[in-house]
C-alpha positions in Angstrom: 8.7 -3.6 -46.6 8.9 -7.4 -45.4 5.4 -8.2 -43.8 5.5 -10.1 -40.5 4.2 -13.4 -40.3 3.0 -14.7 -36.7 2.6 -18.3 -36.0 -0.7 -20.1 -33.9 1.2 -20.3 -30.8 2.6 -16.1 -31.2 -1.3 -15.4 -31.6 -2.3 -17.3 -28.5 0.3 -16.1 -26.3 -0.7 -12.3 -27.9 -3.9 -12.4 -27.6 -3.2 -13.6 -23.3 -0.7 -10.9 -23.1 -3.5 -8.2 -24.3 -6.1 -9.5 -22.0 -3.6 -9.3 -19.0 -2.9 -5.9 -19.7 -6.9 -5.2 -19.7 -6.8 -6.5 -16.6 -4.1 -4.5 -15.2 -5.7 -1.3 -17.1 -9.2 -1.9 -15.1 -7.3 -2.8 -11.6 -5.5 0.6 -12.2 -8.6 2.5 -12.9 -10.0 0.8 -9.2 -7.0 2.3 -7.9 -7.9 5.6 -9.1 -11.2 5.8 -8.0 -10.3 5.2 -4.6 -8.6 8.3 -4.7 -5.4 8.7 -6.2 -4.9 8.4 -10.1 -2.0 6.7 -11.5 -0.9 8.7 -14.9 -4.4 8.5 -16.9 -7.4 8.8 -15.4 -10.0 5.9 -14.0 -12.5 6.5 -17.2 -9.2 6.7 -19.4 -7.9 3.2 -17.9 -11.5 1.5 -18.8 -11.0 2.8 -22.4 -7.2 1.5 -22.4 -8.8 -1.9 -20.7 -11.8 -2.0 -23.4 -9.1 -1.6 -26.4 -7.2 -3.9 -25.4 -9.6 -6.5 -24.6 -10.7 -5.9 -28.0 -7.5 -6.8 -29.9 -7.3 -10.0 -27.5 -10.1 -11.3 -29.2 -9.3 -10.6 -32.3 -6.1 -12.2 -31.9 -7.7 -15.1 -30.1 -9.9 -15.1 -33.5 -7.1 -15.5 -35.1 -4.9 -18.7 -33.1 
């Protein structure tokens, strides 16, 4: 199995795209608290957002 090696930059730009998606995760769980829940629900999103803040950091840990 050939192991995949990521360079600085490919961690940096990782590591934004994760904490953009934590951000959309925790705007989608405001969404459903409002009143209508969009495919998970609004405690689900804030565990989605808090996972995948989570591996931003690491990956920012790591560029």
């Amino acid at each position: 199995m050939r192991k995949l090696k990521l360079k600085k930059k490919d961690w940096a730009q990782l590591s934004q795209m994760l904490v953009g998606g934590a951000v959309i995760s925790v705007l989608l769980s405001a969404i459903g608290y409002l009143g209508s829940d969009i495919w998970l629900a609004s405690t689900q999103w804030l565990l989605v957002a808090v996972v995948l803040a989570l591996f931003g950091v690491y990956s920012r840990q790591n560029s």
